[in-house]
N, C-alpha and C positions, 0 to 999 in steps of 0.2 A: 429433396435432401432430408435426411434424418436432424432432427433437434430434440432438446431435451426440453423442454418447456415448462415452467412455472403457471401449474393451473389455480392453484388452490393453498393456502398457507400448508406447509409442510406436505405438499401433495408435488410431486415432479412426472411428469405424461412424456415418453416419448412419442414424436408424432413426426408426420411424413410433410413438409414446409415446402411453400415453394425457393428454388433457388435464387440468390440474392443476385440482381443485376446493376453491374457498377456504373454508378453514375462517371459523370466526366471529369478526371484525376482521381478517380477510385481505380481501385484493382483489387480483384478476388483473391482471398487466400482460403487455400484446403489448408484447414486446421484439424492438426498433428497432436499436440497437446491442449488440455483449457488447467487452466488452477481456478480453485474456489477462494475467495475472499471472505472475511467476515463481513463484509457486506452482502454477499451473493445469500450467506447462512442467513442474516438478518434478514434478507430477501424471502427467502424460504420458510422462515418461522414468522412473518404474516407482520414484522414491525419496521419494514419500510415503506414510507409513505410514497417512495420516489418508486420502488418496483411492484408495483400491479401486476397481476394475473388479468393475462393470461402473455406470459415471456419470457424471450429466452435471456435465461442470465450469464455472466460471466465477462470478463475483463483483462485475465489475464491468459494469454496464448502463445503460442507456436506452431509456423506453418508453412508451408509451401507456396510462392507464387506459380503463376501458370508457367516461368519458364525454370520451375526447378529449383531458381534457390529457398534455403530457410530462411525464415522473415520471423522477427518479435515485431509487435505492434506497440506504438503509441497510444490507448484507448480514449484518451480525452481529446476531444475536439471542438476545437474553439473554432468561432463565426470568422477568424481570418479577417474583420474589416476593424475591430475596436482597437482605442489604442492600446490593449494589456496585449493582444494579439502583435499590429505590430511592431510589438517591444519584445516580442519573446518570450511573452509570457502569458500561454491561452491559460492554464491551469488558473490565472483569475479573472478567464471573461465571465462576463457577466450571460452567455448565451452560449456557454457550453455544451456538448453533447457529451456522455460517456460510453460504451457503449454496456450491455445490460441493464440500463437503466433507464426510468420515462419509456417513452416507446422507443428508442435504441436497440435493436435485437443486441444479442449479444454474441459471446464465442462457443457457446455451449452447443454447437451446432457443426457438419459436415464443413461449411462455406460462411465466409465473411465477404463482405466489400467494405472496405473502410480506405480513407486518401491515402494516397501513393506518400505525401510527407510523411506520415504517421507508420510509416513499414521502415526496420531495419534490416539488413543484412548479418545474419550469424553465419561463425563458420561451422562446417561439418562436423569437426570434433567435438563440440560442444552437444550436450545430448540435449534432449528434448526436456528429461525430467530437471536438469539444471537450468535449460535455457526456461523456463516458462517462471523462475523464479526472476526474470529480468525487469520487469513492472513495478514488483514490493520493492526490489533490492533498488531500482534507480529513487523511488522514494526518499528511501533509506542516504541514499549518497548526497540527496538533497536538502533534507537534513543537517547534514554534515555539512554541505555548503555554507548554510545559513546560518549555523552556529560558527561556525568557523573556529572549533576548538585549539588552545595552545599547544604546544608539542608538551608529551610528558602529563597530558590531562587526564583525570577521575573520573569515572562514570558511573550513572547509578539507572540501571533496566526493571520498571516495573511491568512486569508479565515475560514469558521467555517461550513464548506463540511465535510462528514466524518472522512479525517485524522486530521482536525483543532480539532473537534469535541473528536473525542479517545487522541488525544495528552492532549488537557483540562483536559478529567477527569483522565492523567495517572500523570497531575502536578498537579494536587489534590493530586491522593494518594501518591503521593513522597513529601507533605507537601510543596507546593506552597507560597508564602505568598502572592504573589500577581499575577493576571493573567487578560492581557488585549487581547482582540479577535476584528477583524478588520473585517467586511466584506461589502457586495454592497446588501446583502437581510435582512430586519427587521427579515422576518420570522424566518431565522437562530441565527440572532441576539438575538431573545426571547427565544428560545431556550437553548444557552449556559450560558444566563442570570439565567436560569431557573436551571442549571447544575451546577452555581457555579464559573461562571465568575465574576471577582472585576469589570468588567466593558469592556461592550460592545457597540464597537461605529461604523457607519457607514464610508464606504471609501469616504474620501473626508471632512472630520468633520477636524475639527481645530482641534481635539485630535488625531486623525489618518493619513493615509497619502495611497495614493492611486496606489498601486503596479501595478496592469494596465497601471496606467496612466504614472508612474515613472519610471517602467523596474526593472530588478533584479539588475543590478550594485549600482543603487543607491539605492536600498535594504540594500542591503548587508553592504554598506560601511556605509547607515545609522544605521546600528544594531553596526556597531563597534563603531562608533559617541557618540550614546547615550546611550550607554551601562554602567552602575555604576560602581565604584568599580573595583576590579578583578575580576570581576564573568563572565559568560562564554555567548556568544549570540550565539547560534544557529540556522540552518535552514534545512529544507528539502521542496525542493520545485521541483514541476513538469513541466517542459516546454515542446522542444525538451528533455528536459535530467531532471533526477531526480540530487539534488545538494546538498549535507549534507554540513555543513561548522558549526565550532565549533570554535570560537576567547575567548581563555584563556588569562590568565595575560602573557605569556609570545608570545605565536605564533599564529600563523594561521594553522589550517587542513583542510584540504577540503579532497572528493573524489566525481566523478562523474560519471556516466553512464548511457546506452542509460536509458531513460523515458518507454520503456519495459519491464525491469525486477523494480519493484520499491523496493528492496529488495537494504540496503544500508551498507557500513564497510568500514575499511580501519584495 
């Protein structure tokens, strides 16, 4: 089978692979579409320590089983025996797999084998270029679980890249009342202007304030600052680490882990 292969930092090889043979509760999928992540890019510009060359990346896909249907994948995969496992929740075992990552091939490739639990069924109307955003966006809805926002809540989006982007329109449909989006490109800017942002302002604008320039500490502790009311500030943000953090009326939550698996809970 054809793959695209991670030889070298910023170096990508197509190359002729053998075909992946499914182990027992696996099943193949000819993959249809793959999305790139900002980790796959990190992958590629030589600064993760988790994807080594010589491999194939990617994580997020769409594909055909052998009898035909379209399948999204699950790509994290957890050892099935720990207890975060069987609590339903592999995204915190400690013996995770993902796939493009470690030596995990990945989807960037003709063929996958990855567990039969970890394949959905989509329906046919659903395209390909929507459905392969089902991965980030189930993140995103995850999120949202865990913040468990009130009705009629505030929101404030630094960066308006894909996850800024599906988080906007997932506080739309959770009845938003008001949503501000931060970012350093107009283009993106017009965009979620364009989606249903109350208001989109450049980093560095006397209405925003510039995470770059600031660091995540003073993020953070500015989201607790300005924050109204009782209501809840959240964040998910990617660095070395991905970093959920939820400031209710009474506490603090956080959970964090490697920027690898971007799948979040506590």
């Amino acid at each position: 089978m054809r793959a695209l292969v991670y030889s070298a930092p910023r170096q990508m090889t197509l190359k002729d692979l053998p075909r992946p043979q499914p182990a027992a509760g696996e099943c193949e999928i000819a993959v249809s579409a793959a999305g790139i992540c900002g980790s796959d890019l990190s992958g590629f510009l030589g600064r993760s320590r988790h994807r080594a060359p010589p491999l194939v990346l990617g994580h997020e896909m769409v594909g055909r089983r052998l009898d035909g249907r379209r399948v999204v994948a699950n790509p994290l995969i957890g050892c099935g025996q720990c207890a975060a496992c069987l609590d339903a929740r592999q995204n915190l075992c400690s013996n995770f797999r993902l796939m493009g990552m470690n030596r995990t091939s990945g989807c960037h490739a003709e063929f996958v084998a990855i567990p039969q639990a970890q394949i959905y069924v989509i329906p046919d109307h659903l395209t390909d270029a929507r459905a392969v955003l089902t991965e980030p966006l189930a993140n995103i809805v995850h999120l949202f679980r865990i913040a468990a926002p009130p009705p009629d809540f505030r929101m404030g989006i630094v960066g308006a890249g894909t996850m800024g982007t599906l988080a906007l329109l997932m506080a739309r449909r959770l009845g938003a009342r008001e949503i501000l989006v931060e970012d350093v490109r107009e283009a993106r800017l017009r965009t979620v202007r364009a989606i249903g942002a109350t208001m989109a302002v450049t980093a560095g604008d006397e209405q925003g304030c510039s995470l770059p320039a600031v660091g995540w500490t003073w993020y953070l502790t500015h989201a607790a600052q300005v924050r109204r009311g009782n209501g809840p500030s959240i964040s998910a943000v990617r660095g070395a680490w991905w970093f959920c953090w939820a400031w209710g009326s009474r506490a603090v939550r956080s959970t964090s882990r490697s920027a690898s698996a971007k799948s979040i809970a506590w």
